[in-house]
C-alpha positions in Angstrom: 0.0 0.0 0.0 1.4 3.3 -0.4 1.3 6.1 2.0 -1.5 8.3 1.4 -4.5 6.9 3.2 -8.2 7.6 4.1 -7.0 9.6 7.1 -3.4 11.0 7.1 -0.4 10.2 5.6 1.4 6.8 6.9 3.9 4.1 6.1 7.4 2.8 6.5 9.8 6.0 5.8 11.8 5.8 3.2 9.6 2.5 1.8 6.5 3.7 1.4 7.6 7.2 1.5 10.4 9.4 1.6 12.0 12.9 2.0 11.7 13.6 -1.3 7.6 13.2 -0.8 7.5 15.3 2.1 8.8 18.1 0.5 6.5 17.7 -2.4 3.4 17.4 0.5 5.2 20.6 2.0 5.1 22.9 -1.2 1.9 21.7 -2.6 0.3 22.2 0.6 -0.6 25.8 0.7 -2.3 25.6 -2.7 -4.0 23.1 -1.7 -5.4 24.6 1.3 -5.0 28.2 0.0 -3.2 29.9 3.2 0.7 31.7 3.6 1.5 30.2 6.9 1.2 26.3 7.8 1.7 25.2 11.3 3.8 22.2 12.7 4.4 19.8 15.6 6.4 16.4 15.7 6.3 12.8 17.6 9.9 11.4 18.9 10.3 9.2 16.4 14.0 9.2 15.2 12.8 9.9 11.6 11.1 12.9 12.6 13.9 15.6 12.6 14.2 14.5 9.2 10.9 14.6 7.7 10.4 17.9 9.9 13.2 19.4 7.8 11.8 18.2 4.5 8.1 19.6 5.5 9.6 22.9 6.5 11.8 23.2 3.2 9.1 22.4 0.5 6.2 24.6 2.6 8.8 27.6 2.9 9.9 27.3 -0.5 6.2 27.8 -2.1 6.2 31.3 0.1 4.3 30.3 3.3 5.7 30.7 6.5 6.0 27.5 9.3 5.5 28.1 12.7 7.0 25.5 14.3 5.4 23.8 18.0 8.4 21.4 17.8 7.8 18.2 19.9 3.8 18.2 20.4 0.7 15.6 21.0 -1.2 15.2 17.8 -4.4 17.1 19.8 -1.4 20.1 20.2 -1.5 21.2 16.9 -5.0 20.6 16.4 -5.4 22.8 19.5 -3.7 25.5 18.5 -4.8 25.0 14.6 -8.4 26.4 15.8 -7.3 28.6 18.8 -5.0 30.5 16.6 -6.8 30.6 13.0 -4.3 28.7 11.5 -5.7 27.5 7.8 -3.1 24.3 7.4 -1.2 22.1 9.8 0.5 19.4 9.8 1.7 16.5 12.9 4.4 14.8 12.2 3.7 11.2 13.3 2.7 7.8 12.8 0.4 7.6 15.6 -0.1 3.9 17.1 2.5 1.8 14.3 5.9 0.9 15.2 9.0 2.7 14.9 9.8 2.3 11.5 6.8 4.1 10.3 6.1 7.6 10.7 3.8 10.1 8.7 1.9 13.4 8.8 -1.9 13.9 10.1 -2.8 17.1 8.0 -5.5 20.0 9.4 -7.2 23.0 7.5 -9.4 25.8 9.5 -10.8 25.0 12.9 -8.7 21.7 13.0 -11.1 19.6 10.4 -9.4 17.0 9.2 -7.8 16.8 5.5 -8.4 13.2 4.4 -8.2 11.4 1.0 -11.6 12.6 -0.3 -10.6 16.2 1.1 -7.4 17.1 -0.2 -5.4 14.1 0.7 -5.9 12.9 -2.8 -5.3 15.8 -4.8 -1.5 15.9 -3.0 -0.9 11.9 -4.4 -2.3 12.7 -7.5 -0.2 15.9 -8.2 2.6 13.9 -7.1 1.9 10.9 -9.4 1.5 13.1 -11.7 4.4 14.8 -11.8 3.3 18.4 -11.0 6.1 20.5 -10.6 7.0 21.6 -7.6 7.7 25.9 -6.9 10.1 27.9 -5.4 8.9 31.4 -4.4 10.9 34.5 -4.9 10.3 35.6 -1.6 10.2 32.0 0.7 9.1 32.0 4.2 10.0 32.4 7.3 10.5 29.9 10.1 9.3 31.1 13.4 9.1 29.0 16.6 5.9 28.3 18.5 5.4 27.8 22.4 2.0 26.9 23.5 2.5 24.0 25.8 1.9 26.4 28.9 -1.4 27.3 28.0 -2.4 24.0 26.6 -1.6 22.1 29.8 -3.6 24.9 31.7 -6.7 23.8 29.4 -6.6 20.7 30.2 -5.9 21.5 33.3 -9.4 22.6 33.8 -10.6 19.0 33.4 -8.7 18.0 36.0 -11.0 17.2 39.0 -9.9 15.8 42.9 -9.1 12.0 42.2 -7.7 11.6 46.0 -9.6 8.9 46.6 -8.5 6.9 43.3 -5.0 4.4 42.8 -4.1 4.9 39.1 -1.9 3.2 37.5 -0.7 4.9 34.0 1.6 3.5 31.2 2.5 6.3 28.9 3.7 3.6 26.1 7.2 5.9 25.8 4.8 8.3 23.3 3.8 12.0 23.1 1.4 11.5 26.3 4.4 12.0 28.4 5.3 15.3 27.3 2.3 16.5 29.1 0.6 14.0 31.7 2.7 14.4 34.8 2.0 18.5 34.9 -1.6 17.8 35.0 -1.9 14.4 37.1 1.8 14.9 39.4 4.7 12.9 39.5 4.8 9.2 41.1 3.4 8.9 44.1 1.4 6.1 46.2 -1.1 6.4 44.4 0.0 7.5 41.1 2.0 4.6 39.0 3.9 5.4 35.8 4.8 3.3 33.1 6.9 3.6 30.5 6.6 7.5 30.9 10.4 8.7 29.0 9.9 10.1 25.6 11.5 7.4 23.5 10.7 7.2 19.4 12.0 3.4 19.5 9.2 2.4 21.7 11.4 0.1 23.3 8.9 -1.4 25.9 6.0 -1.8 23.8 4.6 -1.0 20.4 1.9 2.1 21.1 -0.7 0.7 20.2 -3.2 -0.1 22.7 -5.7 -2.5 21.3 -3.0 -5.0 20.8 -3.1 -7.0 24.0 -0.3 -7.9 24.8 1.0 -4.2 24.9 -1.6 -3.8 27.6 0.2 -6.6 30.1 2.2 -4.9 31.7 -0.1 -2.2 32.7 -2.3 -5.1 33.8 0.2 -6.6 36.0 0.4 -3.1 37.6 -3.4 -2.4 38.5 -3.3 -5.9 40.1 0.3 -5.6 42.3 -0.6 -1.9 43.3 -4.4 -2.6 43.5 -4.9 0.2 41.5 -8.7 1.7 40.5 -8.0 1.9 37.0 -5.5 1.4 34.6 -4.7 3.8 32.0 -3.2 3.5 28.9 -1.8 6.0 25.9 -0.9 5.7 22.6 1.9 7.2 20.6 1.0 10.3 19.6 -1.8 11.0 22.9 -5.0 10.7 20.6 -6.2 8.1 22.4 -6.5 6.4 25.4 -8.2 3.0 26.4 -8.8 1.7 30.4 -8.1 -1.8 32.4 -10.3 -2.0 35.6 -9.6 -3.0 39.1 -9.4 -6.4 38.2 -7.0 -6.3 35.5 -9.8 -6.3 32.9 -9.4 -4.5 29.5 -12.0 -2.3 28.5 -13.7 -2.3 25.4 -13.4 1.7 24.5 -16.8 2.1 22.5 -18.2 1.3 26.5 -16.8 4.2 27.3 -18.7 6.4 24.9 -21.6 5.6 27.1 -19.7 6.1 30.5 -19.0 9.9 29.5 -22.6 10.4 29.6 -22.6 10.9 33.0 -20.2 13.7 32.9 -21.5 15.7 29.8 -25.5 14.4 30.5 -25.9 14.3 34.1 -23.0 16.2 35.8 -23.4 19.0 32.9 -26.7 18.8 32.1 -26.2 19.0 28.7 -28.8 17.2 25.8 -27.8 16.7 22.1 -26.0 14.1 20.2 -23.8 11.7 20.9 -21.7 10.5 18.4 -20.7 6.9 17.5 -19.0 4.7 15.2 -20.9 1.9 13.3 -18.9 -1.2 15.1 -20.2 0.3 18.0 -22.4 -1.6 21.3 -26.1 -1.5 21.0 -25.2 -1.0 24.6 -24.3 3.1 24.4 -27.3 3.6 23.1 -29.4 2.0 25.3 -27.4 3.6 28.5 -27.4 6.8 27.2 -31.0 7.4 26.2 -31.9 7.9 30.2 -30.0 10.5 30.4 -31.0 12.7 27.4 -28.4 11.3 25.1 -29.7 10.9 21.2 -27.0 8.7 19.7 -26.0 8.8 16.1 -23.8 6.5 13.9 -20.8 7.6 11.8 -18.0 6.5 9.9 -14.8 5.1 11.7 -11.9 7.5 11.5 -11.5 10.8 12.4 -11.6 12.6 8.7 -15.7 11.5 9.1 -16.2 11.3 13.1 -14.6 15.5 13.6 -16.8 16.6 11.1 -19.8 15.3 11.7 -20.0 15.9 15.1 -19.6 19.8 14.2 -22.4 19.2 11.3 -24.7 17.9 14.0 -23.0 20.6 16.5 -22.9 16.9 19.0 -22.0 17.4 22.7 -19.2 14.3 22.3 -18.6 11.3 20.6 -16.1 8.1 20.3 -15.1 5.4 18.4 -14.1 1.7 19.2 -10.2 2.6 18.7 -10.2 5.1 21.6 -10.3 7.9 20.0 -13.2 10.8 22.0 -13.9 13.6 20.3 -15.5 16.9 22.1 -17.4 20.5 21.0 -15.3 21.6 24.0 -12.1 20.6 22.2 -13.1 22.4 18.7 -15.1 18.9 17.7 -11.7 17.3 17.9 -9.8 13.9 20.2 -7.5 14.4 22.3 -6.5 11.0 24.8 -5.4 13.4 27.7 -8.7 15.2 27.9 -10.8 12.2 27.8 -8.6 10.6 30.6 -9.0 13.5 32.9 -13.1 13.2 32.4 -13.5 9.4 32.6 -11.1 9.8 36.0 -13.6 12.3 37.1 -16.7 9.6 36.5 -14.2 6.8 37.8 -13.7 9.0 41.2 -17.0 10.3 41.4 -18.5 6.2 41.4 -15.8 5.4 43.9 -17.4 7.9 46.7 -20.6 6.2 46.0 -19.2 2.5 46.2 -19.1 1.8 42.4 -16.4 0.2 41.2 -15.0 0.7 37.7 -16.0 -2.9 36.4 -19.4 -2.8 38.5 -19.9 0.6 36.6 -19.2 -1.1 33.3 -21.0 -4.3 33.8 -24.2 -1.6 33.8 -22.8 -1.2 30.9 -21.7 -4.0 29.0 -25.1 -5.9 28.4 -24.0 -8.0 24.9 -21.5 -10.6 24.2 -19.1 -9.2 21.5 -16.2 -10.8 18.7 -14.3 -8.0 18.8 -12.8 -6.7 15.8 -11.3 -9.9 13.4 -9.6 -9.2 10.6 -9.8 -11.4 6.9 -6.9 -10.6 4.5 -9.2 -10.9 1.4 -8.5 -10.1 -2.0 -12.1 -8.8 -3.3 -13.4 -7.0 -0.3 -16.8 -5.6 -1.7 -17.6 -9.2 -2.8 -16.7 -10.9 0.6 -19.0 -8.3 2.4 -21.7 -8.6 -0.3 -21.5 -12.3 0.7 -22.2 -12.0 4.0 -24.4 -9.5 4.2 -26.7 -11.3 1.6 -26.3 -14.8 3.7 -27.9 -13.4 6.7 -30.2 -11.1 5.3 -32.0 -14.1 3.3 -32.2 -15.7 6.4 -33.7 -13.4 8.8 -35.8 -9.7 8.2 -33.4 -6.8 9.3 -34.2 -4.3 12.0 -32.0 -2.0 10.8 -29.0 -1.9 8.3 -26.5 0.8 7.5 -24.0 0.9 4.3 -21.8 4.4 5.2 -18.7 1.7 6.3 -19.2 -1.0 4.8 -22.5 -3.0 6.0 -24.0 -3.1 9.6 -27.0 -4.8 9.7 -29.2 -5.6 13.1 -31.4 -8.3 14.1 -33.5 -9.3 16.7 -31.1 -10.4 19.0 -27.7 -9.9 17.0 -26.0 -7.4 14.6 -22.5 -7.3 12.2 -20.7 -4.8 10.7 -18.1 -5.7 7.8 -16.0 -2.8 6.2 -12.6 -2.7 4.5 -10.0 -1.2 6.6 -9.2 2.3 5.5 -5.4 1.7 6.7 -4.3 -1.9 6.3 -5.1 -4.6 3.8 -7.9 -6.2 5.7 -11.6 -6.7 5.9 -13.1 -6.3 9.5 -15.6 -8.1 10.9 -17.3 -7.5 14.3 -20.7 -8.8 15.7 -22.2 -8.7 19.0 -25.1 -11.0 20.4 -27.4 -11.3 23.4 -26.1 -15.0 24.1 -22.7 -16.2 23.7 -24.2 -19.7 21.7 -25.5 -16.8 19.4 -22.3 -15.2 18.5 -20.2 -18.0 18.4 -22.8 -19.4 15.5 -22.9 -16.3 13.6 -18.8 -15.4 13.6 -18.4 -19.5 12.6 -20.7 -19.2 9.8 -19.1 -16.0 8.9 -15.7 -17.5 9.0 -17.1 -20.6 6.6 -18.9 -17.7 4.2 -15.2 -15.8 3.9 -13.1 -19.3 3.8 -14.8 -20.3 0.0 -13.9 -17.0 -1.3 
């Protein structure tokens, strides 16, 4: 696959892309996006430097300036992308992959995201092309950008007392750890880092939460320090996902529903909620109690950002971790939503709730989990099993935005292509386990003759 994708920019550096490509993305990018200034913020990755100076060169050569964050979160630069009127920016990082990859996550006015359909796609095909690329009589300037100060006092405001709370957080050597411990405090006995050194190798663990065995050793922690909750980061502090008490890894599309009682009950708000399509039936069915009207998106945050502004939505989330918030300019940041599901977390603990007895209120299906089907015809293999099952049972309801979800009485699927990787998803969720184990075998049987 190449590097330009559905959402950003990603791939192995100097494989899939190269200097020589950011520089092109750098000068065609204020065309594109029709601005003379472009800001820019960077992971640790050790081909970052690199690909910064590339970005910098081809953006300053086509005449608009670069302000420069340096070493930033990817929810930084979308930050500071709205609060200071920027029209284009650009993170440097390969978010959750391992260190060999790295790319750019690219931003126009009030932080929407630029994906394929949006501009992403113009860039590849002016590069395949062979567009020439321009240098500017009078080039930009570089200027350097501070704004970590005022972003950790905005998050800061989200902080709430967690005294009575044992956390126990692994930081997965990513951006998180630029910012968590001047918000939450340093290490204490009830306050357990892991992994918390900024370290572009990633020489712990791959940051990438939803693989479980990168979640292990934060595991390990919440049992041996008896911890409330375990929380866990990925690379470039986007997301975040949660063990409980007991060691327990929790699925994050649960949490959608447990922010409800911050934003529906503690705030008082009423409006949306957004959520992806491999979503719980669960959210939904939580959150209507409190005033919530839940609607179903796209995965990925080039659809989720801006459709929660369309539908001007309180918050939403998506099965990967990522939360998105009107308070946060309809963008997802991973350190925000920690600090508001530690608040809920907290606030059940004074009332005798555990985290998993809080999420078994929650949790009310038996669910597959995402499985992934390296399949050559994708459409056909999810025309195949969406056709199976609807010829043998009536749909309640069926959706085809992201591929197909379709519900029945008392089980749904959802099958899409993966928008970053060579795979078809599958994910279905029952009211009985004997249920989902039928469906997901017949599935498997479907997918095995293709």
């Amino acid at each position: 696959m190449g590097a330009f994708h559905a959402y950003d920019i990603r791939g192995i550096y100097n494989k899939d892309f190269n200097k020589e490509t950011v520089y092109k993305i750098g000068n065609f990018l204020p065309a594109l996006l029709k601005c003379d200034k472009v800001l820019i913020g960077r992971d640790v990755r050790d081909s970052s430097p690199e690909i910064r100076e590339a970005l910098i060169e081809g953006i300053t050569d086509a005449g608009a300036d670069v302000y420069d964050l340096g070493l930033t979160t990817t929810p930084m630069v979308y930050f500071a992308t709205a609060k200071y009127g920027f029209s284009a920016s650009a993170q440097i990082t390969a978010s959750h992959n391992p260190k060999e990859y790295n790319g750019i996550k690219i931003s126009r006015e009030n932080a929407l995201p630029v994906g394929f359909d949006t501009g992403l796609g113009t860039i590849n095909d002016w590069i395949n092309g062979g567009k020439p690329t321009s240098v500017s009589p009078a080039r930009g300037k570089l200027h350097n950008m501070d704004i970590r100060p005022e972003y950790i006092t905005f998050l800061s405001k989200y902080k709430q007392d967690y005294s009575n709370l044992n956390i126990a957080l692994d930081l997965s050597n990513g951006m998180a750890a630029l910012l968590v411990k001047d918000i939450l405090g340093r290490e204490s006995d009830t306050l357990h880092y892991l992994y918390d050194e900024l370290d572009g190798t990633f020489p712990n663990h791959e940051a990438n939460p939803l693989i479980p065995e990168n979640v292990e050793d934060l595991k390990k922690l919440v049992i041996q320090k008896r911890c409330d909750v375990g929380v866990i980061f990925d690379g470039d502090g986007d997301r975040v996902m949660f063990v409980d008490e007991n060691g327990r890894f929790i699925s994050p599309d649960l949490m959608i529903a447990l922010l409800g009682h911050y934003f529906l009950e503690e705030r008082g708000e009423k409006g949306v909620v957004l959520q992806d399509i491999r979503s719980s039936k669960a959210v939904a069915e939580y959150l209507a109690p409190m005033g919530g009207e839940v609607a179903t998106w796209r995965v990925g945050r080039a659809f989720a950002a801006p459709r929660l502004r369309e539908l001007n939505g309180i918050y939403g989330g998506e099965l990967a971790g990522h939360y998105y918030f009107r308070d946060f300019f309809y963008s997802d940041s991973g350190i925000m939503a920690a600090l508001i599901i530690l608040d809920v977390i907290s606030g059940m603990k004074s009332k005798g709730v555990s985290l998993s007895a809080l999420i078994s209120g929650i949790e009310r299906y038996q669910n597959s989990g995402e499985i992934n089907f390296r399949i050559e015809n994708k459409q056909k293999a999810m025309d195949v099993v969406r056709d199976y099952f609807v010829s043998e049972e009536k749909p309640l309801a069926s959706y085809d935005f992201d591929g197909y979800r379709v519900e029945f009485n008392d089980w749904w699927f959802n099958v899409r292509p993966s928008n970053t990787e060579p795979y078809l998803r599958f994910i279905a969720e029952a009211t009985t386990r004997e249920v989902l184990d039928s469906k997901v075998s017949k599935v498997k049987e479907l997918l095995s003759l293709l």
